[in-house]
Backbone as a ProteinNet text record, in pm:
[ID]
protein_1_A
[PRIMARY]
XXXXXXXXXXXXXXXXXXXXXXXXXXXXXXXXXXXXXXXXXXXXXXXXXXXXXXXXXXXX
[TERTIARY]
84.6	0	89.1	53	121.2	-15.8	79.7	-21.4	111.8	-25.1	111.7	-18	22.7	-36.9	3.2	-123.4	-124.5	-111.5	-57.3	-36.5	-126.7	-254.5	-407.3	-407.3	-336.7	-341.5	-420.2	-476.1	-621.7	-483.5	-546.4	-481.8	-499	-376.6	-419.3	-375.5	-491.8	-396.7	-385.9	-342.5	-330.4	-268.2	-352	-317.9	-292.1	-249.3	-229.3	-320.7	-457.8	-527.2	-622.7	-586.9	-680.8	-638.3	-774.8	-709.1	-811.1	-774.4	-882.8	-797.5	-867	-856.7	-946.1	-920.4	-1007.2	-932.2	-1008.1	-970.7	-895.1	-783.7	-645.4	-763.4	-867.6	-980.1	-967.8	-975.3	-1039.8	-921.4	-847.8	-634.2	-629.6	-668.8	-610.1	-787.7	-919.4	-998.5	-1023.1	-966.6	-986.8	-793.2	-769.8	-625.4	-648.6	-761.5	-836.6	-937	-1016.3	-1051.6	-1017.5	-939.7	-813.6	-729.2	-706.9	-682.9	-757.7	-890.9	-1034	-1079.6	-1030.8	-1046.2	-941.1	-842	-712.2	-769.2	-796.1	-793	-928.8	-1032.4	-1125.8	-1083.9	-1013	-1022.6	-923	-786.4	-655.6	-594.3	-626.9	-611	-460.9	-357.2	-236.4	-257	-368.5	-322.4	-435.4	-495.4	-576.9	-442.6	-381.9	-272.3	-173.8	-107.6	-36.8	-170.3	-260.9	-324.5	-311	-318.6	-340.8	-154.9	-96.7	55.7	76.1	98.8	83.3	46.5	-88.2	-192	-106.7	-74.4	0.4	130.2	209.8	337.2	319.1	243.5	257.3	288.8	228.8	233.9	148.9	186.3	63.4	137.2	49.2	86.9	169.7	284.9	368.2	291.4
-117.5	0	123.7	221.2	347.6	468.5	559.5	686.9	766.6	879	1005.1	1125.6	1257.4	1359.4	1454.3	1465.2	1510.7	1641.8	1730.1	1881.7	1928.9	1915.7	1970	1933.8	1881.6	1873.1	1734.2	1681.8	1533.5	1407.8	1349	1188.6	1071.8	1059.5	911.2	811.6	682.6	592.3	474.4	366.8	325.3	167.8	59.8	-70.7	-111.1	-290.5	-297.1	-301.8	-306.8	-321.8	-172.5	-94.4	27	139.4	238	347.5	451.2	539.9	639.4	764.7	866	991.1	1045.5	1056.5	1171.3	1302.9	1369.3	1526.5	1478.7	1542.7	1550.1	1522.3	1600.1	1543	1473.4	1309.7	1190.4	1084.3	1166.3	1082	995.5	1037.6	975.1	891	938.5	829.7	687.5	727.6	652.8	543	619.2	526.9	451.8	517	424	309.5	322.4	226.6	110.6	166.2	35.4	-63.8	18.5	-44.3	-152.4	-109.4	-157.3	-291.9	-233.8	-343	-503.1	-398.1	-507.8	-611.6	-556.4	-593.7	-674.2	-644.4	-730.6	-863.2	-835.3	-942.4	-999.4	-916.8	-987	-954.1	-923.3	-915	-787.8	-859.3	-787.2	-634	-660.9	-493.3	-394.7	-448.4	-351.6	-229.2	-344.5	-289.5	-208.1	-233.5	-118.3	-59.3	-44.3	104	169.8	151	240.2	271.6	192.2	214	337.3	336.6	398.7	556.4	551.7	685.1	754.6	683.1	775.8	810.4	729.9	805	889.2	922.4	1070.6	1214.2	1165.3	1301.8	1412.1	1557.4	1607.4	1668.1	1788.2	1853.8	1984.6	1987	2103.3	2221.2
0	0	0	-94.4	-44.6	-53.4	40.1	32.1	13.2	-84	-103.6	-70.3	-85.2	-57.1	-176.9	-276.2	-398.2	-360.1	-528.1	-527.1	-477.1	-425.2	-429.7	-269.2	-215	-90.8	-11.6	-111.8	-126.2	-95.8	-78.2	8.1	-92.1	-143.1	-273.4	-205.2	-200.9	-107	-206.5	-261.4	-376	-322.9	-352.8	-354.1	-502	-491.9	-643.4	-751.6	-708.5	-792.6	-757.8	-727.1	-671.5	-606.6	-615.8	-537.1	-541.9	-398.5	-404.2	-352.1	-345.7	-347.9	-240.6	-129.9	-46.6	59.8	81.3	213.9	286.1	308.7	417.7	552.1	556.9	703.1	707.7	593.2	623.4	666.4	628.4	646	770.8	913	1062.8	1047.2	1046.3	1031.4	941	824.4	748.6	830.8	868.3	908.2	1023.5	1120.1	1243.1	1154.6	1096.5	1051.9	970.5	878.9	886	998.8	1037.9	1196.3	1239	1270.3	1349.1	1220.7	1107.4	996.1	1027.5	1030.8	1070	1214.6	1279.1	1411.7	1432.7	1354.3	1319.3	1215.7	1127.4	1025	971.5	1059.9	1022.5	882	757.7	638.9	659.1	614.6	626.4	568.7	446.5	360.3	464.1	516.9	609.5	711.9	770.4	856	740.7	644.7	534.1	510.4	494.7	453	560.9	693.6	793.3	815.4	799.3	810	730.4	633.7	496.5	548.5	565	582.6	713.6	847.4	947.4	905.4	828.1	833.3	733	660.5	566.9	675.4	803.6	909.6	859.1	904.8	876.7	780.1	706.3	605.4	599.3	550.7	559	578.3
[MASK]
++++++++++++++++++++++++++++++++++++++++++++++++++++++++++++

């Protein structure tokens, strides 16, 4: 999984077969629910999306 933080300031988070685009807002929730995903269902890429989404940190 990677996340990057587009010119526009929006959050691309991008698996191998996919990817989305949402608000720097949704960055640390959408990174708890991955988590809560992980921790419910074990699925390794749950834990790299939320990996991924916190270490971007916040925005310059």
């Amino acid at each position: 999984m990677q996340a990057e933080r587009l010119p526009d300031g929006t959050i691309k988070l991008s698996g191998p077969v996919w990817h989305e685009i949402f608000a720097e807002e949704r960055r640390l929730p959408w990174a708890r629910w991955y988590r809560q995903m992980h921790a419910d269902h074990g699925a390794p890429s749950y834990l790299q999306a939320a990996e991924a989404l916190e270490a971007l940190g916040e925005p310059d």
